[in-house]
C-alpha positions in Angstrom: 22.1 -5.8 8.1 19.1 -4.6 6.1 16.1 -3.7 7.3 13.1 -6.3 6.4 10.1 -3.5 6.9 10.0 -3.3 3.2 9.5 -7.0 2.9 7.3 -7.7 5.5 4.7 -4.1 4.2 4.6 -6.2 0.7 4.0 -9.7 2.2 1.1 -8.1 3.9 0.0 -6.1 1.1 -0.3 -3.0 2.9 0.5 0.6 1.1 3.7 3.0 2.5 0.3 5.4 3.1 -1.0 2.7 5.5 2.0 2.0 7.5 2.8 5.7 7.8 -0.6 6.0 9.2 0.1 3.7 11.5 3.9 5.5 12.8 1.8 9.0 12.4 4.0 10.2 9.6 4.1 10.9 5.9 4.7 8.1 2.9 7.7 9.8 2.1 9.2 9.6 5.4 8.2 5.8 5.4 10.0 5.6 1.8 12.7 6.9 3.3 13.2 4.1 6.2 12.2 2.0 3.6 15.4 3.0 1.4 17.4 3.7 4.8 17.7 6.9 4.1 16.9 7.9 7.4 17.3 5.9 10.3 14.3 4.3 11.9 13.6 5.6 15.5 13.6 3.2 18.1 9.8 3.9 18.8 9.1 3.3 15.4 10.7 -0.1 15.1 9.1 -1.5 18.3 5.7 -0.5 17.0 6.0 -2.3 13.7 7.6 -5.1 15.4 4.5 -5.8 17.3 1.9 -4.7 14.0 3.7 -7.2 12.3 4.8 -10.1 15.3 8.3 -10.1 14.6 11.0 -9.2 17.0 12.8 -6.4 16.5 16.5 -8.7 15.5 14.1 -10.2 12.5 13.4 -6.5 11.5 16.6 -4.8 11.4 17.5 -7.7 9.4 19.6 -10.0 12.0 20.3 -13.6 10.8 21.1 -14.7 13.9 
């Protein structure tokens, strides 16, 4: 599965700066997820799950 947080930043226009801002840490960090360079904490994924109304199967990607 791929992660959709990319996706759904760009639908809504939104900067890696702003969405960082909103997990309280750096754009390069956010890149990282982003890329899946790093693995996205749980905490993380719930919050942006609920910033952008998806559940959390949509955002890692699921096409069930």
């Amino acid at each position: 599965m791929k992660l959709r947080i990319k996706q759904l930043r760009e639908v809504r226009s939104l900067t890696q700066a702003e969405v960082a801002e909103l997990l309280c840490c750096d754009q390069s960090l956010c890149s990282k997820y982003e890329r899946e360079l790093r693995a996205l904490p749980l905490e993380a994924a719930v919050k942006l799950a609920a910033f952008y109304g998806v559940t959390l199967d949509y955002l890692a990607g699921s096409e069930i």
